[in-house]
C-alpha positions in Angstrom: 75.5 -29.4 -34.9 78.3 -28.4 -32.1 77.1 -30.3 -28.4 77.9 -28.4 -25.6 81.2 -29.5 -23.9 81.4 -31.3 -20.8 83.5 -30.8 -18.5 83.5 -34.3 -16.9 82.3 -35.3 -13.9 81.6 -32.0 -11.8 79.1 -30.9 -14.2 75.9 -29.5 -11.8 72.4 -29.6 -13.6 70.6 -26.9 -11.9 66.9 -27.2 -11.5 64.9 -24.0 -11.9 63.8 -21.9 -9.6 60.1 -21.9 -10.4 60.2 -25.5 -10.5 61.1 -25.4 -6.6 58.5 -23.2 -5.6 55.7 -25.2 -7.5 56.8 -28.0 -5.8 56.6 -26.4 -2.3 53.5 -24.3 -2.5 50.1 -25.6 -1.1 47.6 -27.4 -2.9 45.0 -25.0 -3.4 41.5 -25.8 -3.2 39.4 -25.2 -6.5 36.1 -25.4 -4.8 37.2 -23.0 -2.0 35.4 -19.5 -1.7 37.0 -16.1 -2.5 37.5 -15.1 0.6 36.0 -15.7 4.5 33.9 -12.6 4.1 31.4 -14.2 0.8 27.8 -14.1 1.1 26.6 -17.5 3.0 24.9 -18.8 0.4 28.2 -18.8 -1.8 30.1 -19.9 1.0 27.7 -23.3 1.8 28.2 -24.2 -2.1 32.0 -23.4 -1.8 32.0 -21.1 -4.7 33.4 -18.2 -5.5 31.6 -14.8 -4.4 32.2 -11.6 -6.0 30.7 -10.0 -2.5 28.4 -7.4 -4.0 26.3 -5.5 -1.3 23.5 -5.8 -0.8 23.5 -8.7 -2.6 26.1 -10.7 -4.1 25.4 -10.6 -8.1 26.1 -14.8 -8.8 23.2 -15.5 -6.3 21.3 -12.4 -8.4 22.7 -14.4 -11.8 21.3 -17.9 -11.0 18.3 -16.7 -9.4 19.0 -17.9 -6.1 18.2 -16.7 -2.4 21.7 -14.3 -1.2 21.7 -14.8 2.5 24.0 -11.9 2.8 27.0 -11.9 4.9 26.2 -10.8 8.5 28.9 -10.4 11.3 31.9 -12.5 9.8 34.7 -12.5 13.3 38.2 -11.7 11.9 40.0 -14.4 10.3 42.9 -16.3 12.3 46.5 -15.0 12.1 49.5 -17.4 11.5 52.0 -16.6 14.1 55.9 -17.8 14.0 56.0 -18.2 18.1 57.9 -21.4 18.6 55.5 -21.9 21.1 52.2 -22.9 19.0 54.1 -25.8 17.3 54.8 -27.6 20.7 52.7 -30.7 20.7 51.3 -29.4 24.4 49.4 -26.4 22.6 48.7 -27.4 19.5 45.1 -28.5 20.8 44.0 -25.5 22.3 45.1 -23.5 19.5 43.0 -25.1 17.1 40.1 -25.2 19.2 40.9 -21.2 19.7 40.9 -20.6 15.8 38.0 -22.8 15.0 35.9 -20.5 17.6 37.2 -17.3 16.1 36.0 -18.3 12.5 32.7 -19.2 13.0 30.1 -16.4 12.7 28.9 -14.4 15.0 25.0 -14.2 14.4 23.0 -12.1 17.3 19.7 -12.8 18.5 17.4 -9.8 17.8 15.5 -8.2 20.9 12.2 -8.8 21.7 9.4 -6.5 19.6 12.8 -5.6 17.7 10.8 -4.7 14.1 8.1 -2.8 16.2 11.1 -0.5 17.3 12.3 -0.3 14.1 8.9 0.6 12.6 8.4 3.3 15.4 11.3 5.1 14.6 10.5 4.8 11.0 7.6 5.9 11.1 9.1 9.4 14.0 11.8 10.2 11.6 10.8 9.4 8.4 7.1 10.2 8.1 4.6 12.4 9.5 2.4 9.3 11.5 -0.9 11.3 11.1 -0.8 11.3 7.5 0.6 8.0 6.9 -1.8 6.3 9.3 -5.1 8.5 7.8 -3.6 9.2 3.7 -7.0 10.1 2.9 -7.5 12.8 6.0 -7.3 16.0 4.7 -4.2 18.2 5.3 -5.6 21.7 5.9 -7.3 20.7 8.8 -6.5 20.3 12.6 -4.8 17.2 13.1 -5.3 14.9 15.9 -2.3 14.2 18.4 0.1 10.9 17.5 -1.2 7.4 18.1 0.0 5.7 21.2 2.3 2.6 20.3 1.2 -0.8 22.8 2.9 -4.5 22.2 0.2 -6.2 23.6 -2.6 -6.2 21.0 -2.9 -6.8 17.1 -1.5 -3.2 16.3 2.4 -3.7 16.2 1.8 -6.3 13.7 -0.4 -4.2 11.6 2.0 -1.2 12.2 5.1 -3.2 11.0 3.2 -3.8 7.8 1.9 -0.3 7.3 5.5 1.2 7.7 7.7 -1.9 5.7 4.6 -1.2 2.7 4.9 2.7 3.4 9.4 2.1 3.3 8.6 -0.1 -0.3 6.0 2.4 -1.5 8.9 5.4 -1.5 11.3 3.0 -2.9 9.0 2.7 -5.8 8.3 6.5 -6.2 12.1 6.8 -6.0 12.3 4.5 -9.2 9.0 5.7 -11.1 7.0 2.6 -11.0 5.4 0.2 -8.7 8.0 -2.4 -7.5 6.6 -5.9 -7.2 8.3 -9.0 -5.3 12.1 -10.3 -7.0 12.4 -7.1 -9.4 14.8 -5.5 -7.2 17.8 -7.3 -5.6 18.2 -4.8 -3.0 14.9 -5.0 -0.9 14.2 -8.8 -1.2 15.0 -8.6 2.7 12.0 -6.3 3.0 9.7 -8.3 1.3 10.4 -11.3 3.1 9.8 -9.2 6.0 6.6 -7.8 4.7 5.6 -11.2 4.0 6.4 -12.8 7.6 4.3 -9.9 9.1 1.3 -10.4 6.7 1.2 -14.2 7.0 1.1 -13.1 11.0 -1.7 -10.6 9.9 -3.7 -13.0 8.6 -3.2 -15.7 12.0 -4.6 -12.9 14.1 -7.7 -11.7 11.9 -8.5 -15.6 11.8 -8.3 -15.5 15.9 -10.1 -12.3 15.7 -12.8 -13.7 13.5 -12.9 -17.1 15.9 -13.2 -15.1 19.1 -10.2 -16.9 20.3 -7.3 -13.7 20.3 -6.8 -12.6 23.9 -6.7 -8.7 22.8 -10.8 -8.3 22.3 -11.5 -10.6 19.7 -14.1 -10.0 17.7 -14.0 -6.5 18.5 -10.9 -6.0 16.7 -11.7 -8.3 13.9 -13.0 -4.9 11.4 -9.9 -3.3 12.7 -7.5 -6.1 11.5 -10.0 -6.8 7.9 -10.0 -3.3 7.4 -5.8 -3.4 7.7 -5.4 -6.2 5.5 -7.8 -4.1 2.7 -5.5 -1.1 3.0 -2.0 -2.9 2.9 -3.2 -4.6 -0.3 -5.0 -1.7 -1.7 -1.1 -0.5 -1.6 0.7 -2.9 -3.9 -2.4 -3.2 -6.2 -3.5 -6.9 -4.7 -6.6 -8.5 -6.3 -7.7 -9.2 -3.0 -8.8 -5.8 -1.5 -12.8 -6.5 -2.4 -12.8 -9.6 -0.9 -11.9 -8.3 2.2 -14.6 -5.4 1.8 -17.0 -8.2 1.4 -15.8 -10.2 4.3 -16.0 -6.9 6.8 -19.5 -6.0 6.1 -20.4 -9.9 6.1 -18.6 -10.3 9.6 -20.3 -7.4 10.6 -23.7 -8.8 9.7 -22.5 -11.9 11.5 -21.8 -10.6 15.2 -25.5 -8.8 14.6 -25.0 -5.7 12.4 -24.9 -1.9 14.1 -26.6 -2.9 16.7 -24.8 -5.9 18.4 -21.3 -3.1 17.8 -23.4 -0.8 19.9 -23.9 -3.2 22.9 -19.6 -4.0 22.6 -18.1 -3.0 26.2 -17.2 0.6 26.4 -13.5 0.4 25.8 -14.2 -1.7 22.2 -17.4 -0.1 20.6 -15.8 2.8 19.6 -13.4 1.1 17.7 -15.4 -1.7 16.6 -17.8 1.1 15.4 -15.3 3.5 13.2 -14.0 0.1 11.6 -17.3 -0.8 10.3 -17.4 3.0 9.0 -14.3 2.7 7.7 -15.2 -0.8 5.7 -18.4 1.1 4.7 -17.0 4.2 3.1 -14.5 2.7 1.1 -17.0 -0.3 0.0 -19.0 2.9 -1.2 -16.4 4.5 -3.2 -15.0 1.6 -4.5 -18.6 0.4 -6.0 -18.2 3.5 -8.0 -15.6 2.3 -10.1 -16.7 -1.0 -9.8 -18.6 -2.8 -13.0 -23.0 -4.0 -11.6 -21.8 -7.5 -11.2 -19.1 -7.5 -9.4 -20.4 -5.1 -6.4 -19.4 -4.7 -3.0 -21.9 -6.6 -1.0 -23.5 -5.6 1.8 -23.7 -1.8 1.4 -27.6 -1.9 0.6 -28.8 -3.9 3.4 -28.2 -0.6 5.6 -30.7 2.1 5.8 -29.8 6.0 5.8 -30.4 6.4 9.3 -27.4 3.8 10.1 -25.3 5.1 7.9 -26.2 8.4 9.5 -25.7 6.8 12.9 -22.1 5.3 11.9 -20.6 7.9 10.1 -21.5 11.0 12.7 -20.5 9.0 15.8 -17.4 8.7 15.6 -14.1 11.3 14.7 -14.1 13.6 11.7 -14.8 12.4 8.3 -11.8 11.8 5.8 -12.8 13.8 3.9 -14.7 16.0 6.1 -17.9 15.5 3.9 -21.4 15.6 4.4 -23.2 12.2 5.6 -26.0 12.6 2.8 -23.1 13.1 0.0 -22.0 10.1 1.1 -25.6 8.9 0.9 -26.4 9.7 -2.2 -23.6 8.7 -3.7 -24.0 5.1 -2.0 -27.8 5.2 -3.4 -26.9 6.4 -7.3 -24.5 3.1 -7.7 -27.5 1.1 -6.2 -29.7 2.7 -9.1 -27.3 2.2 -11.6 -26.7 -1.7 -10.3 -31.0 -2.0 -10.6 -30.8 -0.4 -14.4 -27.9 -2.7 -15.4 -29.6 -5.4 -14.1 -33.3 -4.9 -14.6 -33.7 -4.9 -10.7 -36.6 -2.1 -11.2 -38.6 -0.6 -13.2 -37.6 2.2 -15.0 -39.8 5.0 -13.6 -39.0 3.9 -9.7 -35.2 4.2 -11.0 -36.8 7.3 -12.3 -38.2 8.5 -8.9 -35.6 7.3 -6.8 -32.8 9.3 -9.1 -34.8 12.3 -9.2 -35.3 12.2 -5.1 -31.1 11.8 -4.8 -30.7 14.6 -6.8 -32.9 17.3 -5.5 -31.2 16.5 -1.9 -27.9 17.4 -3.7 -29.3 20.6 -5.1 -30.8 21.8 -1.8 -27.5 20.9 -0.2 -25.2 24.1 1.0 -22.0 23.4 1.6 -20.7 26.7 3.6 -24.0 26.0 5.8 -22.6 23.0 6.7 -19.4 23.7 7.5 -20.2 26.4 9.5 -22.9 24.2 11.1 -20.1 21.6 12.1 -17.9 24.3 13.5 -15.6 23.7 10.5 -16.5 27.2 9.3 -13.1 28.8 9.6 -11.7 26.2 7.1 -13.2 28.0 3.7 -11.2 24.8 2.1 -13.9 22.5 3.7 -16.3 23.7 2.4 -14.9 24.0 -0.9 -14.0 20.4 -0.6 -18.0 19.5 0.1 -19.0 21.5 -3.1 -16.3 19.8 -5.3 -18.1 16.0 -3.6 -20.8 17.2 -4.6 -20.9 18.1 -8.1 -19.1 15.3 -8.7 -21.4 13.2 -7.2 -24.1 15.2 -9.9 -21.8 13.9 -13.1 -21.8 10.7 -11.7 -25.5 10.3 -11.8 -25.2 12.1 -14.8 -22.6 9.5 -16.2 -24.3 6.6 -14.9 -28.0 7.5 -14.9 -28.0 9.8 -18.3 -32.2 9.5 -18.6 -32.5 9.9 -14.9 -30.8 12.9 -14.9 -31.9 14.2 -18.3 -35.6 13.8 -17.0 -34.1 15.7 -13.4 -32.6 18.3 -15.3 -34.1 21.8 -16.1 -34.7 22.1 -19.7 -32.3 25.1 -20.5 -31.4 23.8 -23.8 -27.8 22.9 -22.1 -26.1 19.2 -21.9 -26.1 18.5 -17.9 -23.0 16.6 -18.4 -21.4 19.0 -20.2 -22.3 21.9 -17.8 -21.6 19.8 -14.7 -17.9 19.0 -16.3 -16.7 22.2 -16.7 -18.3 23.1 -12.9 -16.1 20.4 -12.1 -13.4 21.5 -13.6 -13.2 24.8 -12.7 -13.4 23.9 -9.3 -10.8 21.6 -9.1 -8.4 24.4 -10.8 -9.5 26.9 -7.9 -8.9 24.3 -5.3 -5.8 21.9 -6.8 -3.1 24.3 -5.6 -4.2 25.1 -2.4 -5.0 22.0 -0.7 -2.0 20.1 1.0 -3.4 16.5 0.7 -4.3 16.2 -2.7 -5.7 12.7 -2.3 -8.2 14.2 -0.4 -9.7 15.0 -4.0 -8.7 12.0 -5.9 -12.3 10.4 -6.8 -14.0 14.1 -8.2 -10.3 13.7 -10.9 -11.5 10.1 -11.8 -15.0 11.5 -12.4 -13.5 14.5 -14.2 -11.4 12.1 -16.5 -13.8 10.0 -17.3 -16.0 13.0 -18.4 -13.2 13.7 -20.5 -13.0 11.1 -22.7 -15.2 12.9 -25.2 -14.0 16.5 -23.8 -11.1 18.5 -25.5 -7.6 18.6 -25.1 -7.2 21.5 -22.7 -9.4 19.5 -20.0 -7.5 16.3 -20.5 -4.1 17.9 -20.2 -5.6 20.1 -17.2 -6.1 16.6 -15.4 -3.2 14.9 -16.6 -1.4 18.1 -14.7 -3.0 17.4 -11.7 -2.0 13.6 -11.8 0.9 14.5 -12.5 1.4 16.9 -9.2 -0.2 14.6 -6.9 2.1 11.9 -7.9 5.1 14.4 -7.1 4.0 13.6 -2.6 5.9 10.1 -2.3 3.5 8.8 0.0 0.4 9.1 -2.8 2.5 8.2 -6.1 1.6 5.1 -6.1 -2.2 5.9 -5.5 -2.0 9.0 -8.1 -0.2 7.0 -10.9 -2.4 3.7 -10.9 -5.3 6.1 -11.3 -3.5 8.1 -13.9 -3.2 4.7 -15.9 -6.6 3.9 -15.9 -8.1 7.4 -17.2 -5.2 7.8 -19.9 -6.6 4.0 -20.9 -10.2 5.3 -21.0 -9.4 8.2 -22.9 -7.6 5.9 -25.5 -10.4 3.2 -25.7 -12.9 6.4 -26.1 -15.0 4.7 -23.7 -17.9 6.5 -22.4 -20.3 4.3 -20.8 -19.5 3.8 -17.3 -19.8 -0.1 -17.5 -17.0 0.0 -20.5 -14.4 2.1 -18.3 -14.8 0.0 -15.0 -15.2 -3.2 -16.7 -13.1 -4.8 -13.6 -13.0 -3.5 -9.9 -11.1 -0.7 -9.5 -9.5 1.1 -6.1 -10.7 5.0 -6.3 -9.3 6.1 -3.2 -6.1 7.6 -1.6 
């Protein structure tokens, strides 16, 4: 093979160009990050960040916690002025750049997050119905709440609004959102979470007597709080803090110590007891004998009568003796699933219930309570109460058989389609339709063994009541539980509610 010729000793080996600029570039780093602007977490492991927003998806791969990436100051510019290499400079400059890279992290105002949750709560929601779901929309409304920073409320209003903000993300996606299932609102969670733990340090200083801001007159106010906010997100703990608001109650001395409260506290002490009251009697309707709300008995009808009328309007605006009997019919069923009584005092006592329900007139009422004008309240009181009627039919079947006239018809069956045709005349009209939500459980449990057309007629109204963002949550969890009934063809009571279940709005 030819060899090249030389041509002696000027030959010139030229080294390539590539070779020069390998040799004269900087080392880089292969544990250094992306970029200045990476999420913190990636930066403090020196890794690579792919800087997705919210949150950066290698801290969303490996499960950790994304810090985010806050306020990062503007990275430090290399300059060619001959004079930042003179030894005399060279000091201050570096000091300069090292205090331009670090990052700039502001301290948030004082009562910051109660700001945030009252401007929330102005621009985003309508306060009224947010802060009462269960108050019915065709009625008058009462004027906005007054915000104060010096009590327990901002911390139970922060709560209500981040729950209300994770409640519409939910109905956004179709389904109830729990904790770590979606990147983007981990921040709110953590939030929720600071604010509850904070909940739960002032109902203890409540409970104590040791909180500043009335004590133990604003321990049912904060109890109650903590039973709504987890009623929300489907928490197992909502009937424990039912139980612990009528046992505190019984504590300080029962209705009457609430009555001797100074002025300025025993109004509010007073509608938080009703409030803990009403939903403990609701809720032990879907509730299976042993595993009751307790406390609700140990109250006669005149108290409740006393609690329930003294304070503002009903939510509902509902009769106190539908309330009453409907309190008094779960007691009966309790006694017959438990052999607490005899059978002909259950007898009696079912019979007595239901002949104040039958000699009950709703539009007399209504127009007795100056609530006249509203034909929808009154239509709302007949709806409670022929519900109330199926459930004591449902629940107390020889009871009622013994109650009912003989006319050859089912009372069930008569009282179901009563229901039903009802609820058809009144669904579309009503703005709130959580107002209505427990006679649609009663209806679809009354159902199971119904036909189609009165299944898909409450599957319909579901349906639209889970359309309102603020009661999807509410309308689908109940929707849930009577499309399980139906396909379990359960029809004793104790079968469908064999676990506590939350039968409010």
């Amino acid at each position: 093979m030819p060899t090249p010729s030389s041509s002696g000793s000027n030959a010139v080996v030229e080294i390539p160009s590539s070779t020069t600029t390998q040799q004269s570039a900087p080392r880089q780093k292969r544990w250094a990050p992306r970029s200045r602007s990476g999420c913190f977490t990636c930066r403090a492991c020196r890794v690579k960040c792919d800087e997705a927003k919210p949150v950066c998806g290698r801290c969303v791969r490996l499960g950790k916690h994304c810090s985010g990436y806050g306020v990062v100051m503007p990275a430090r510019t290399t300059g060619t002025s001959s004079t930042s290499n003179s030894p005399a400079s060279s000091d201050g400059t570096c000091a300069l750049s090292r205090r331009k890279q670090r990052i700039c992290i502001e301290a948030e105002p004082l009562d910051w997050d109660h700001m945030q949750a009252i401007q929330f709560s102005k621009t985003k929601t309508k306060v009224v119905l947010h802060l009462h779901p269960q108050r019915s929309a065709h009625l008058p409304q009462p004027p906005a709440p007054r915000f104060d920073t010096w009590s327990h409320v901002p911390v139970i209003f922060i709560c209500r609004m981040i729950s209300q903000q994770i409640q519409w993300a939910s109905a956004s996606r179709g389904s109830l959102l729990r904790p770590g299932e979606d990147p983007a609102l981990a921040g709110t969670w953590a939030k929720y979470f600071h604010y509850y733990r904070e909940l739960l340090w002032v109902t203890n200083k409540c409970i104590q007597g040791s909180d500043p801001h009335g004590g133990k007159c604003r321990a049912l106010n904060c109890i109650f709080a903590l039973f709504g906010i987890d009623v929300q997100f489907e928490e197992s703990m909502w009937q424990a803090h039912l139980n612990a608001g009528l046992a505190y109650a019984e504590k300080v001395g029962g209705l009457e110590a609430l009555l001797t409260f100074p002025t300025e506290f025993s109004a509010y002490a007073l509608k938080d007891l009703k409030r803990v009251l009403l939903a403990s009697i609701m809720c032990n309707t879907t509730s299976p004998a042993s595993k009751q709300v307790r406390g609700v008995d140990t109250y006669t009808d005149a108290e409740m009568t006393t609690m329930i009328e003294s304070v503002e309007i009903l939510e509902p605006p509902l009769a106190v003796d539908i309330f009453i009997a409907i309190a008094r019919l779960t007691e009966l069923r309790v006694q017959a699933a438990t052999g607490a009584a005899a059978k002909t005092v259950i007898n009696e006592a079912a019979r007595h219930r239901l002949d104040e329900l039958e000699s009950f007139d709703p539009d007399a009422w209504a127009r007795e309570h100056g609530l006249g004008e509203y034909p929808l309240v009154s239509a709302t009181a007949q709806i409670y109460r022929v519900a109330t009627q199926l459930y004591g039919a449902l629940t107390l079947g020889r009871a009622f058989a013994a109650w009912w006239p003989a006319d050859g018809k089912v009372p069930r069956r008569v009282l179901q389609e009563r229901l039903i045709r009802l609820l058809g005349a009144m669904w579309d009209r009503i703005g709130n339709h959580g107002t209505l939500l427990w006679p649609l459980i009663i209806a679809g449990v009354a159902a199971a063994d119904g036909d189609a057309e009165e299944r898909a007629f409450i599957g319909r109204c579901f349906q639209i009541g889970s359309r309102t963002r603020s009661m999807f949550v509410k309308f689908s969890r109940c929707a849930k539980k009577v499309e399980r009934i139906w396909l379990e063809g359960a029809t004793d009571w104790e079968d469908c509610f064999a676990e506590p279940f939350v039968c409010i709005a």
